[in-house]
C-alpha positions, 0 to 999 in steps of 0.5 A: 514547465521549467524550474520549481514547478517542473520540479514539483510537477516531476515530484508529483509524477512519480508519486503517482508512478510509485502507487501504480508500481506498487499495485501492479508489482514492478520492483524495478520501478518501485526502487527506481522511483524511490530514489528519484523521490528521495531527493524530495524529503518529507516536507511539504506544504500540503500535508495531504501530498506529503502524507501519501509521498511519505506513505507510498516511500515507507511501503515500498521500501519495506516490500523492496527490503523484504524481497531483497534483504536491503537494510537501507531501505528498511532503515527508510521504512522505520524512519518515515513510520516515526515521521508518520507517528508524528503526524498522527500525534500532531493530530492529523486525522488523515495520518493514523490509517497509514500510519497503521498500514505502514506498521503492518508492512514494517512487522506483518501479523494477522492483527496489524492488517486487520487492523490497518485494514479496518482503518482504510476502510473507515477512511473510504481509502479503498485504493490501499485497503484493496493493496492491504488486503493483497499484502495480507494474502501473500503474507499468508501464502507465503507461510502456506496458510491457503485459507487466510490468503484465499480470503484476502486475496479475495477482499482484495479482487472485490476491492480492486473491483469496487476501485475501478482497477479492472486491469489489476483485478483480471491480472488477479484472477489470472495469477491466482486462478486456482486460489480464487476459483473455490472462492464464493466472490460473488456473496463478498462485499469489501469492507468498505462498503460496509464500513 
């Protein structure tokens, strides 16, 4: 390919290459792939794509800011949050599930995930609420609260699971094998298969 559609080919890449990044925890990647896609903007023709770019810029830059205090990139994360809201106001019904899973990750609590959460689950969006589900976890694990991280960290093995990620799911059972271990995995279904 050459010109626009090597261009847009590349855009696409590493799209796709951020999801994975952000899943299986590569931070130097995530920021790398940031600033290769920031040269894309926000405007697409597919609103879908563009939705999912936006989606996957906003929780890397919250994830990133969180880990190394960068103010740039949660000044990024608030601004594509409102780009999404408008999404949502405008009415794209694809929108509000990440809307929800943005505003979760820019000011984390209990009821923003559950919330998110339940939204991915409606949407059959099984990929990001198995991501949700592991953000929750290390949310509560990293306030001590063993109990609400077991739990979704748990929900997040059987979604990763359900998704066919088995190679993120072992990792899982690898990283936290002690946590997971007193988990009763084998009786949880994932909200999604509920939903």
């Amino acid at each position: 390919l050459e010109g626009h559609g090597h261009r847009m080919t590349k855009r696409d890449i590493y799209t796709y290459r951020l999801l994975l990044a952000l899943i299986f925890g590569y931070w130097d990647m995530v920021e790398m792939l940031m600033e290769e896609l920031e040269q894309y903007g926000s405007v697409d023709l597919s609103p879908s794509r563009g939705l999912l770019r936006r989606s996957l810029r906003g929780l890397a830059a919250f994830k990133v800011a969180r880990m190394k205090g960068n103010k740039k990139h949660r000044a990024t994360g608030k601004a594509i949050v409102k780009e999404v809201k408008k999404d949502v106001k405008c009415g794209n019904g694809n929108a509000y599930p990440f809307y929800l899973m943005l505003r979760a990750e820019e000011s984390p609590s209990k009821e923003r995930y559950d919330e998110c959460i339940r939204a991915l689950a409606r949407a059959g969006c099984v990929n990001f609420e198995a991501y949700m589900c592991e953000r929750a976890g290390e949310y509560f694990l990293d306030r001590n609260d063993a109990v609400w991280g077991e739990y979704y960290m748990s929900q997040a093995l059987v979604l990763y699971e359900e998704w066919g990620a088995r190679g993120k799911a072992n990792r899982m059972q690898v990283e936290h094998s002690k946590l997971l271990e007193s988990s009763d995995l084998q009786h949880r279904t994932s909200t999604s298969l509920r939903g």
